[in-house]
CHARMM-style PDB file with segment names, atoms N, HN, CA, C and O in Angstrom:
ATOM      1  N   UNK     1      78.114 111.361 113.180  1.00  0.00      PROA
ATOM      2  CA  UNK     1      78.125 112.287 112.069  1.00  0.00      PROA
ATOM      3  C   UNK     1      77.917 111.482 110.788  1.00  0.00      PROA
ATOM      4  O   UNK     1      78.642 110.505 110.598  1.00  0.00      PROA
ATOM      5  N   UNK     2      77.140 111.761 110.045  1.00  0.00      PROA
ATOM      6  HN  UNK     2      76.552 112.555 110.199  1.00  0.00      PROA
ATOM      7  CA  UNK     2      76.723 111.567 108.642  1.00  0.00      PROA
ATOM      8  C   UNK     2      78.359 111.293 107.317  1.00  0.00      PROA
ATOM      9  O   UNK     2      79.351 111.914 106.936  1.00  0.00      PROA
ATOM     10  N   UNK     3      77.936 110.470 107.181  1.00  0.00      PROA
ATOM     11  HN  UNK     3      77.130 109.965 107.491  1.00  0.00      PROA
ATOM     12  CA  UNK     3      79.307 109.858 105.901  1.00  0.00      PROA
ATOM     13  C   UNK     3      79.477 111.279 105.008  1.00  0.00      PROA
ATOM     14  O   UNK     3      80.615 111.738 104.909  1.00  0.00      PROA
ATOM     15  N   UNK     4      78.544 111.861 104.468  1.00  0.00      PROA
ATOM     16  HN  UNK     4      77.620 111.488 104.548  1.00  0.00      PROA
ATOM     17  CA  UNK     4      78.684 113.219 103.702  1.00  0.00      PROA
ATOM     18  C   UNK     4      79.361 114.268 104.155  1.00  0.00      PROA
ATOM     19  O   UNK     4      80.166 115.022 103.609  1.00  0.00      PROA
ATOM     20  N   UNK     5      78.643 114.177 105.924  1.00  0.00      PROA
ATOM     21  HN  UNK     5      77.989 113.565 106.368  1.00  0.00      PROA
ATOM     22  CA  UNK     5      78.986 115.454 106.507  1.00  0.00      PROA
ATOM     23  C   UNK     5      79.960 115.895 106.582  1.00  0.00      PROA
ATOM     24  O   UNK     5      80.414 117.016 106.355  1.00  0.00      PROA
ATOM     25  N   UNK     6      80.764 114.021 107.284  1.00  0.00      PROA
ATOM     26  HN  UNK     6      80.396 113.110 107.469  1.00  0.00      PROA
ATOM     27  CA  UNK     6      82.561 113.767 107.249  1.00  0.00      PROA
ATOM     28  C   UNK     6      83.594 114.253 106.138  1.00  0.00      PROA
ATOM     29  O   UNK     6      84.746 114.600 106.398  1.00  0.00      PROA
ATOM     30  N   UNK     7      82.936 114.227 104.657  1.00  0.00      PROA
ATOM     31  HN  UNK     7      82.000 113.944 104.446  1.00  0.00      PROA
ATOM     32  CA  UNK     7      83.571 114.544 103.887  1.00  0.00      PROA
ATOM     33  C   UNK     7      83.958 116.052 103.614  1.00  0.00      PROA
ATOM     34  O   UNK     7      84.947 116.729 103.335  1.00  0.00      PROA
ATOM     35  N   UNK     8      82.619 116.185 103.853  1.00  0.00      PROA
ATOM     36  HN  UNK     8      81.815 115.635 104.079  1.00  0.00      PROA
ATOM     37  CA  UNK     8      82.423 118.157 103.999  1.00  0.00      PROA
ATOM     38  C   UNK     8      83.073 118.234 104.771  1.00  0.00      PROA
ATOM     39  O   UNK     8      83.928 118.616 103.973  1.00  0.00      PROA
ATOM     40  N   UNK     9      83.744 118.250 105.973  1.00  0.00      PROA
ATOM     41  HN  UNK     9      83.049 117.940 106.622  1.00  0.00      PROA
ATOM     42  CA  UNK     9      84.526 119.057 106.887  1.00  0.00      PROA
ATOM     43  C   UNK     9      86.103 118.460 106.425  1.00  0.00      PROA
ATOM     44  O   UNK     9      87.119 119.116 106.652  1.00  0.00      PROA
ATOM     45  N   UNK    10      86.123 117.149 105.763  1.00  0.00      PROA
ATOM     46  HN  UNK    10      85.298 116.616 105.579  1.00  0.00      PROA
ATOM     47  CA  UNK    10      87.905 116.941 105.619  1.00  0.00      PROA
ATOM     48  C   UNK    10      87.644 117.544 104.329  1.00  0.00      PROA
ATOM     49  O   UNK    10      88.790 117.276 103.967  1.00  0.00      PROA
ATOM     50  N   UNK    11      87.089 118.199 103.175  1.00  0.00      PROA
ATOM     51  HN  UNK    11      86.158 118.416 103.469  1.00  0.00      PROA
ATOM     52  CA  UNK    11      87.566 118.678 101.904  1.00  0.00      PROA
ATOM     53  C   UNK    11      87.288 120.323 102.711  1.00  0.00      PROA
ATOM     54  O   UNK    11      87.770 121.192 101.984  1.00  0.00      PROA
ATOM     55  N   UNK    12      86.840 120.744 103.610  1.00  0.00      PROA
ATOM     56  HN  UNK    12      86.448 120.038 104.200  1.00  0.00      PROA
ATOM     57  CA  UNK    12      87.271 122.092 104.137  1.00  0.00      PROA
ATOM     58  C   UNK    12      88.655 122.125 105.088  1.00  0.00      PROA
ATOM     59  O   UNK    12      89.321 123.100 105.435  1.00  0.00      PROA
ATOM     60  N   UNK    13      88.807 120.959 105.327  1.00  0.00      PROA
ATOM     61  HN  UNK    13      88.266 120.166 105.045  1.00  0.00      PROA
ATOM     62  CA  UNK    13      89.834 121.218 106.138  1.00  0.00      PROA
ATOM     63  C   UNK    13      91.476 121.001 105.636  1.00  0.00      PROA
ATOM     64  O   UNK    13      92.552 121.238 106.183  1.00  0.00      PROA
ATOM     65  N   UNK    14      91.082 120.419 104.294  1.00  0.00      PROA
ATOM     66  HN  UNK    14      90.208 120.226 103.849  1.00  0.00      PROA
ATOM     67  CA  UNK    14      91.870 120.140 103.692  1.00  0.00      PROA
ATOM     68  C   UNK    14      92.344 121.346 102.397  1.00  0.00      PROA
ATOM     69  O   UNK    14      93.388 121.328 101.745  1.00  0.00      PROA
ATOM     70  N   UNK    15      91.162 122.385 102.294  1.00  0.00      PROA
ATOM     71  HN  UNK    15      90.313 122.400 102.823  1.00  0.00      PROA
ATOM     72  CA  UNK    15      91.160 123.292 101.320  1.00  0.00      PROA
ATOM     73  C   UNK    15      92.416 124.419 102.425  1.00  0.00      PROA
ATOM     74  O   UNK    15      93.314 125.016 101.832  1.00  0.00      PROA
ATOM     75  N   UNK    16      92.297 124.533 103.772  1.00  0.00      PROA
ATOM     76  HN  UNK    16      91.568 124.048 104.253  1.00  0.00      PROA
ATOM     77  CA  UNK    16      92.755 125.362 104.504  1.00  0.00      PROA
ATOM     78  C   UNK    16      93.761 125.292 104.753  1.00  0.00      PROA
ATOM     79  O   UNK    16      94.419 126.305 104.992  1.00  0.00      PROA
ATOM     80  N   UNK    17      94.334 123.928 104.802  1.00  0.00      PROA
ATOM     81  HN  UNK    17      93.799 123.105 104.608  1.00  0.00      PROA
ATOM     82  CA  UNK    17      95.235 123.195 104.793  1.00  0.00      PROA
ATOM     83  C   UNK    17      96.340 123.728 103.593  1.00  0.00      PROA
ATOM     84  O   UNK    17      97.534 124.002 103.710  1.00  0.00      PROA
ATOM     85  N   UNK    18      95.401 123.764 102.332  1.00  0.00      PROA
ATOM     86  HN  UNK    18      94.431 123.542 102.237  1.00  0.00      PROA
ATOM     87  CA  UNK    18      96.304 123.832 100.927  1.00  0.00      PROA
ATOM     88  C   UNK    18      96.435 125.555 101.331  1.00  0.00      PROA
ATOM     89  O   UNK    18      97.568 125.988 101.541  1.00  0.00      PROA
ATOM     90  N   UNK    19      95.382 126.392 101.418  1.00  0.00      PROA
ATOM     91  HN  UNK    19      94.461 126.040 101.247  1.00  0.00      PROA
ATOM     92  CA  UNK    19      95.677 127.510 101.378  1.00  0.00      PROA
ATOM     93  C   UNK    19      97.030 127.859 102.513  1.00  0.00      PROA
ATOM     94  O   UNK    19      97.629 128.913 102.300  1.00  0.00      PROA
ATOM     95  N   UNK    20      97.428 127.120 103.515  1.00  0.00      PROA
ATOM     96  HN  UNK    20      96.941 126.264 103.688  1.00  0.00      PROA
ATOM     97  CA  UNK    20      98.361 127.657 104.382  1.00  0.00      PROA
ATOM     98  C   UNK    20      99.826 126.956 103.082  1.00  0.00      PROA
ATOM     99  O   UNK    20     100.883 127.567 102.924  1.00  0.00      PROA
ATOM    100  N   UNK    21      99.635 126.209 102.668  1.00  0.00      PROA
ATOM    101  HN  UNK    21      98.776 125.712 102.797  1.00  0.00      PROA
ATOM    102  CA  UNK    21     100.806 125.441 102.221  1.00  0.00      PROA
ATOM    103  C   UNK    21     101.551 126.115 101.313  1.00  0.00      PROA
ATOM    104  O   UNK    21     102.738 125.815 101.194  1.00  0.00      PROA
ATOM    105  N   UNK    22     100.854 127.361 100.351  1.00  0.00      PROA
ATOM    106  HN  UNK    22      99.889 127.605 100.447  1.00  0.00      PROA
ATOM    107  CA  UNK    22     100.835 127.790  98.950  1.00  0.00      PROA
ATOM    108  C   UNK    22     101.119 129.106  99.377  1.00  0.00      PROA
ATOM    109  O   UNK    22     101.619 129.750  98.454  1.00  0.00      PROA
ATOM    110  N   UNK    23     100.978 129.836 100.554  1.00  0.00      PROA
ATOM    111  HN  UNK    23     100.572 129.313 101.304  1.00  0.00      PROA
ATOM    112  CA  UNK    23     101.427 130.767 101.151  1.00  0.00      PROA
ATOM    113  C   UNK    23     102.604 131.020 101.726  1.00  0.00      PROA
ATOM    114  O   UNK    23     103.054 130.608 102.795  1.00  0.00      PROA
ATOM    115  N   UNK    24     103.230 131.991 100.639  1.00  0.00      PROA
ATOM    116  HN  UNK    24     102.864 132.326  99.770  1.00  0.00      PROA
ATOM    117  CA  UNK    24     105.076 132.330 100.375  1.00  0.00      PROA
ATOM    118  C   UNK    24     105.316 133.284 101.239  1.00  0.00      PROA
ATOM    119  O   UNK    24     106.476 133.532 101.565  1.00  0.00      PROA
ATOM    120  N   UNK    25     104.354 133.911 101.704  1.00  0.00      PROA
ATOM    121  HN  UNK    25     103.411 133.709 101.439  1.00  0.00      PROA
ATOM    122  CA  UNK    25     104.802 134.768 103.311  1.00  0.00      PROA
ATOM    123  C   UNK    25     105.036 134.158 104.306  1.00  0.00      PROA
ATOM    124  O   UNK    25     105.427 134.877 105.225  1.00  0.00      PROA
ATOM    125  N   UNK    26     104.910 132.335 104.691  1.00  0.00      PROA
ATOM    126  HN  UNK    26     104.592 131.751 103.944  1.00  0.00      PROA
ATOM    127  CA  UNK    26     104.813 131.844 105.840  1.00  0.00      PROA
ATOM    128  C   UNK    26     106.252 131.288 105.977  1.00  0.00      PROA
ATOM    129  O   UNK    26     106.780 131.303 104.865  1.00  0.00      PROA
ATOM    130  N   UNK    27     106.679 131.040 106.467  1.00  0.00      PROA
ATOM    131  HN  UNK    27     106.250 131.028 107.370  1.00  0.00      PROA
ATOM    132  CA  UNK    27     108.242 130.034 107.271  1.00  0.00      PROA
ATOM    133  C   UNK    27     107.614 128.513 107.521  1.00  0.00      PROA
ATOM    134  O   UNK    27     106.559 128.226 108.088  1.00  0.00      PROA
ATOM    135  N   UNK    28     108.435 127.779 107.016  1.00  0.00      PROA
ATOM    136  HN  UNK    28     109.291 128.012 106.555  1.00  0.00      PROA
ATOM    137  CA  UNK    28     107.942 126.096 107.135  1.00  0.00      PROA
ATOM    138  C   UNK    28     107.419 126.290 108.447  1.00  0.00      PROA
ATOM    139  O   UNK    28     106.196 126.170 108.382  1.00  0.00      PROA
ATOM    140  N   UNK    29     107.804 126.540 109.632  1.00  0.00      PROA
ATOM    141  HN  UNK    29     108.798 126.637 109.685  1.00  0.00      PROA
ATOM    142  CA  UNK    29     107.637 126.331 111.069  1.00  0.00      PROA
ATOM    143  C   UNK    29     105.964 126.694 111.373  1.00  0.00      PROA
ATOM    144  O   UNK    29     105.079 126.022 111.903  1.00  0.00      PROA
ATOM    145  N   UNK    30     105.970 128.313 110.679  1.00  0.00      PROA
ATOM    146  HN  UNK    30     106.688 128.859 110.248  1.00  0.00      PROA
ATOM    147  CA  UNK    30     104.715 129.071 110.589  1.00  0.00      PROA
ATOM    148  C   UNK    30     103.391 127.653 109.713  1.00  0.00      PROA
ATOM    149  O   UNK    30     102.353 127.087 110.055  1.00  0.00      PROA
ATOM    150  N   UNK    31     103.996 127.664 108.906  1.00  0.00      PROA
ATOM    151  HN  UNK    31     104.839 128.124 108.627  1.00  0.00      PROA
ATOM    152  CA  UNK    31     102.990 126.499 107.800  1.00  0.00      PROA
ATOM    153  C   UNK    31     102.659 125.213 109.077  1.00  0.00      PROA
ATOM    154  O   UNK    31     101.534 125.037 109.545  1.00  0.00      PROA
ATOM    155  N   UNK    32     103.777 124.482 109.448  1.00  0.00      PROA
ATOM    156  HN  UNK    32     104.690 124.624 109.068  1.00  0.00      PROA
ATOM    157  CA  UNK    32     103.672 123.181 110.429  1.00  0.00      PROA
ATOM    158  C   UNK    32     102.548 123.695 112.034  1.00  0.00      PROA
ATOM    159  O   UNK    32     101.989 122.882 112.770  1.00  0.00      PROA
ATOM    160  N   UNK    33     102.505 125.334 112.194  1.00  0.00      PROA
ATOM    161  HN  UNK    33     102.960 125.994 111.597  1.00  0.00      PROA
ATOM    162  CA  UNK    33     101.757 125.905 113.326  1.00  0.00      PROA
ATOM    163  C   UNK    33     100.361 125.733 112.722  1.00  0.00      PROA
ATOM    164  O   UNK    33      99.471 125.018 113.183  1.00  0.00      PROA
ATOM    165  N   UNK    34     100.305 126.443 111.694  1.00  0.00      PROA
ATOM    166  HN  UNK    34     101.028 127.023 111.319  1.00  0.00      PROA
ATOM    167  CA  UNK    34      98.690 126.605 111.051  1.00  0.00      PROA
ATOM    168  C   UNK    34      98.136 125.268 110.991  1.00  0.00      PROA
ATOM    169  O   UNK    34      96.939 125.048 111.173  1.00  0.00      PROA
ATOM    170  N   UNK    35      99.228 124.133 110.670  1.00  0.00      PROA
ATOM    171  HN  UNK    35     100.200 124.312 110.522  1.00  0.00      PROA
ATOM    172  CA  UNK    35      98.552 122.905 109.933  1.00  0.00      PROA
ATOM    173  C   UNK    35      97.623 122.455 111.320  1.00  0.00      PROA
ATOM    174  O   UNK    35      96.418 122.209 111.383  1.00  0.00      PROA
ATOM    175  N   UNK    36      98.814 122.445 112.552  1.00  0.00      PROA
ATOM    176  HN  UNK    36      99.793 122.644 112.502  1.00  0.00      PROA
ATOM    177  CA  UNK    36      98.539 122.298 113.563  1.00  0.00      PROA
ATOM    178  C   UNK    36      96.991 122.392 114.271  1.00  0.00      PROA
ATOM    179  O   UNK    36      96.319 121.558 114.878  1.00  0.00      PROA
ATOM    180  N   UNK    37      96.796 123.559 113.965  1.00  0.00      PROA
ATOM    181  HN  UNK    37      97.342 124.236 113.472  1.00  0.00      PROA
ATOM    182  CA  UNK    37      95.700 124.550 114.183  1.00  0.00      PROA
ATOM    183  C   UNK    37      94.771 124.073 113.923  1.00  0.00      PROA
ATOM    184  O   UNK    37      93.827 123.649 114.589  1.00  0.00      PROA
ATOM    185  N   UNK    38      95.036 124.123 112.685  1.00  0.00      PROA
ATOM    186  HN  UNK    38      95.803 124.467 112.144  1.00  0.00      PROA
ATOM    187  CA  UNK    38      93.710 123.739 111.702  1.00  0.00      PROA
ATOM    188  C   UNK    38      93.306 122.351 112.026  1.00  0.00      PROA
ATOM    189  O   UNK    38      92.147 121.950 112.134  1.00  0.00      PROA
ATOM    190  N   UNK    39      94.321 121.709 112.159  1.00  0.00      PROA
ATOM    191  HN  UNK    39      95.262 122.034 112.071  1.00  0.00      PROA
ATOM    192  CA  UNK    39      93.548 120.172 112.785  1.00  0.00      PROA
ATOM    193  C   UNK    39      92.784 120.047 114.239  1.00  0.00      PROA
ATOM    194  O   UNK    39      91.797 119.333 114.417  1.00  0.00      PROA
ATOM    195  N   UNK    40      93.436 120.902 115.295  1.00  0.00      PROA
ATOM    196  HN  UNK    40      94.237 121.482 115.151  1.00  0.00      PROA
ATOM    197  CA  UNK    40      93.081 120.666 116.617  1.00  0.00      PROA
ATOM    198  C   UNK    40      91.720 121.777 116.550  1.00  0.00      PROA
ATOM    199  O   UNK    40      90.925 121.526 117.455  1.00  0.00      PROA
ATOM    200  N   UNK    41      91.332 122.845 115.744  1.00  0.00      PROA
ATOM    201  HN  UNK    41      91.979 123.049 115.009  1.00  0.00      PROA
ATOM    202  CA  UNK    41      89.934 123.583 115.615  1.00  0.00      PROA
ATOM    203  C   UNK    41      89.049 122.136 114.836  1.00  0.00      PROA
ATOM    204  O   UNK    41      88.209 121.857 115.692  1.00  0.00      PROA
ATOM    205  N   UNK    42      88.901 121.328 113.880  1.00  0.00      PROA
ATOM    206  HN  UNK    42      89.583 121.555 113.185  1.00  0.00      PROA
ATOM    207  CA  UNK    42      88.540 120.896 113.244  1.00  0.00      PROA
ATOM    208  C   UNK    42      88.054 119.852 114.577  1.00  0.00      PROA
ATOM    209  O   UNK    42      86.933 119.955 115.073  1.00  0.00      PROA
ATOM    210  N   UNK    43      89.004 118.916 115.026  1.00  0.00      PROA
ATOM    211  HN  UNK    43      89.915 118.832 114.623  1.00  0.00      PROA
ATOM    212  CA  UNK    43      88.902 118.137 116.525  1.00  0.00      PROA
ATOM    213  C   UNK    43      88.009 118.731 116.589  1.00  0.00      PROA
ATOM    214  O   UNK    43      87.041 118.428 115.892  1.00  0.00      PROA
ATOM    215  N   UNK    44      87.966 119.892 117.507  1.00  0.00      PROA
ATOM    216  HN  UNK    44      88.753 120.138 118.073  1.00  0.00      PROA
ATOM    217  CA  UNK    44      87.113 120.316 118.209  1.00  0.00      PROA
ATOM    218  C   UNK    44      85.615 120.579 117.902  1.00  0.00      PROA
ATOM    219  O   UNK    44      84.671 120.150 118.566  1.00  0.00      PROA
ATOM    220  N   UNK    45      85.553 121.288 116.882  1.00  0.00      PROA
ATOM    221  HN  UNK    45      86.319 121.636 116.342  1.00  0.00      PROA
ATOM    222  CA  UNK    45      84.295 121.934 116.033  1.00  0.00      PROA
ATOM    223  C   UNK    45      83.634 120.244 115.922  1.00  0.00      PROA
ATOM    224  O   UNK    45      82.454 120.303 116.265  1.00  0.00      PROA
ATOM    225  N   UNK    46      84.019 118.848 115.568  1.00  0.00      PROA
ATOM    226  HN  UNK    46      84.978 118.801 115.289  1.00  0.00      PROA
ATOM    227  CA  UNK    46      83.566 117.879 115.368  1.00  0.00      PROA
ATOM    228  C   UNK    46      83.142 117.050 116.894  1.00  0.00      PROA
ATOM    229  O   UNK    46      82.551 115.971 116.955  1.00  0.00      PROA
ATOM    230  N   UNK    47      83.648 117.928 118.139  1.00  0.00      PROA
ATOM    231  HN  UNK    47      84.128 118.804 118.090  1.00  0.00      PROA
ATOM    232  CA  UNK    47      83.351 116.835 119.383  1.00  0.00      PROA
ATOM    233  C   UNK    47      82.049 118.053 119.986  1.00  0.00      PROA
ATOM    234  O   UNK    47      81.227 117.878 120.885  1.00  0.00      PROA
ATOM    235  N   UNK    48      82.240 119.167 119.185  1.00  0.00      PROA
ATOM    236  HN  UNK    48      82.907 119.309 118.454  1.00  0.00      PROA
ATOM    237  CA  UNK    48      81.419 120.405 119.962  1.00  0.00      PROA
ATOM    238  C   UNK    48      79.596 119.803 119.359  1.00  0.00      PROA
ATOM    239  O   UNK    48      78.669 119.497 120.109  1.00  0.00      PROA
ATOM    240  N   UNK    49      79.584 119.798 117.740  1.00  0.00      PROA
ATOM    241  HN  UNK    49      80.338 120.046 117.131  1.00  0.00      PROA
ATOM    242  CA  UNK    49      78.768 119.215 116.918  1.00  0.00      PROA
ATOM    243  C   UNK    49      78.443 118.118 117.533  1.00  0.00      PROA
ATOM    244  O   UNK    49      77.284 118.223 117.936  1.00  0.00      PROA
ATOM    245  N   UNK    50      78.912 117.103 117.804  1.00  0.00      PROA
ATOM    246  HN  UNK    50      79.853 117.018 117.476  1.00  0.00      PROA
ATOM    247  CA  UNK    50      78.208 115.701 118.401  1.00  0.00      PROA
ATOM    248  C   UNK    50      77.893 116.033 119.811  1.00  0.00      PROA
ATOM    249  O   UNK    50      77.051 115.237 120.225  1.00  0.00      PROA
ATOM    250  N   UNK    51      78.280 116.995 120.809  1.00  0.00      PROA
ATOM    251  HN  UNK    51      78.965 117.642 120.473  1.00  0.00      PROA
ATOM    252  CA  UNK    51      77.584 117.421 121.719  1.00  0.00      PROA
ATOM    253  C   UNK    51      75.822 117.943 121.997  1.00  0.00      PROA
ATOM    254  O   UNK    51      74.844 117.776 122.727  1.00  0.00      PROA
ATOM    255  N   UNK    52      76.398 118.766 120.653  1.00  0.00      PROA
ATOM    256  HN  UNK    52      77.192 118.902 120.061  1.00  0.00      PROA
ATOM    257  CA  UNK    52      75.120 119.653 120.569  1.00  0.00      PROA
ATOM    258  C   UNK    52      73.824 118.446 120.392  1.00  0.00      PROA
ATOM    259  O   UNK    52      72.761 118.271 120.989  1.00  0.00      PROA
ATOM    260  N   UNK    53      74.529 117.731 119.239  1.00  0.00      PROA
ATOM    261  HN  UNK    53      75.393 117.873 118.754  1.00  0.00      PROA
ATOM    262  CA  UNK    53      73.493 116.233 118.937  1.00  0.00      PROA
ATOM    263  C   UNK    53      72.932 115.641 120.248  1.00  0.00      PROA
ATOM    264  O   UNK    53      71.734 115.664 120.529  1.00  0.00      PROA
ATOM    265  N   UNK    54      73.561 115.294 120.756  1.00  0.00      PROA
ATOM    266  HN  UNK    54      74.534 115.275 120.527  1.00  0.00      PROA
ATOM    267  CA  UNK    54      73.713 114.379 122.157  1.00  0.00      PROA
ATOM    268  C   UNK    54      72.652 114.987 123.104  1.00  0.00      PROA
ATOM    269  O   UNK    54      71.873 114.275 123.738  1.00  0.00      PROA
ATOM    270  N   UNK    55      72.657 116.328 123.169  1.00  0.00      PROA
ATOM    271  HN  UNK    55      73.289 116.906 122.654  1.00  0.00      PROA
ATOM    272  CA  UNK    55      71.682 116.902 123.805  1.00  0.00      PROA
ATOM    273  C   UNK    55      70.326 117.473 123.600  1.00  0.00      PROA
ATOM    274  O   UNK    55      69.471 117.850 124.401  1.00  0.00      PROA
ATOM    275  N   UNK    56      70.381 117.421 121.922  1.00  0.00      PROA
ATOM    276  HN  UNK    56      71.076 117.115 121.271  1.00  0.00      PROA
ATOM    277  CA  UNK    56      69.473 117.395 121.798  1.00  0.00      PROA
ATOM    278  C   UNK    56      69.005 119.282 120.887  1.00  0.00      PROA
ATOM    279  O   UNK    56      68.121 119.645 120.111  1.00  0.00      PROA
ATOM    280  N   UNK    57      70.124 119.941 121.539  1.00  0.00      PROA
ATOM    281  HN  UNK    57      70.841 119.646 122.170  1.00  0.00      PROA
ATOM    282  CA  UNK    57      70.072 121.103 120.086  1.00  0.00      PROA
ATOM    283  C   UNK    57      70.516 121.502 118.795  1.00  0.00      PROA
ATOM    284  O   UNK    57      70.645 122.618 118.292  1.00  0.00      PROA
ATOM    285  N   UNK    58      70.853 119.625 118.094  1.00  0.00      PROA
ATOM    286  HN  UNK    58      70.748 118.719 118.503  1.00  0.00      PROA
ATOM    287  CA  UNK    58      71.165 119.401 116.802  1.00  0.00      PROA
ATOM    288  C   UNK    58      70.389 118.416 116.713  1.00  0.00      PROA
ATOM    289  O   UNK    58      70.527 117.521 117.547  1.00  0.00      PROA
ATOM    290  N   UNK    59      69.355 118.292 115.685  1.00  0.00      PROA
ATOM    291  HN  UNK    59      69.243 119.019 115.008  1.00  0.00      PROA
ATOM    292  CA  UNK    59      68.341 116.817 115.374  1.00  0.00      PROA
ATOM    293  C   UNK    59      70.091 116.196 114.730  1.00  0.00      PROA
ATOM    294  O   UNK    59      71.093 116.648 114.174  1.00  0.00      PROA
ATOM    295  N   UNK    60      69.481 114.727 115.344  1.00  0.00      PROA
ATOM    296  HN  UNK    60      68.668 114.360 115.795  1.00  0.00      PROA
ATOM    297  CA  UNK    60      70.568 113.376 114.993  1.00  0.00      PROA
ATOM    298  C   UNK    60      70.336 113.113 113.527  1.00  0.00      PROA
ATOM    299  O   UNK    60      69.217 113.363 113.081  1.00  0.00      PROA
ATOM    300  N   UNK    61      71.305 112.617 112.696  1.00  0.00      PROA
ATOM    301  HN  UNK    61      72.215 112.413 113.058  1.00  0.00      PROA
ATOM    302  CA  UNK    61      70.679 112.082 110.923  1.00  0.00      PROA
ATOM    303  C   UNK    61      70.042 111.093 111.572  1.00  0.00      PROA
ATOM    304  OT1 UNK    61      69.364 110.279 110.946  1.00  0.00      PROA
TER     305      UNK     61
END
């Protein structure tokens, strides 16, 4: 993955991050689930992307 690209997905993942944090309807526990979340979708969405590369239905940078 591209040095830019990397950044683009941790300042989104990090915006989602803030939006769960700043949210006064949630319970610390609820906030520590989302954070959760949000990291192990992010994992993923980043091993799914270098797949797609790998095979060849994402051109490589």
């Amino acid at each position: 993955m591209e040095e830019l690209e990397k950044i683009d997905h941790e300042i989104v993942k990090n915006v989602l991050k803030m939006s769960v944090m700043n949210n006064a309807s949630l319970s610390q526990y609820q906030k520590q689930q989302a954070i959760n979340i949000i990291d192990r979708a992010a994992q993923q969405a980043d091993w799914i992307i270098e797949m797609l590369k790998m095979y060849g239905y994402i051109k490589k940078d």
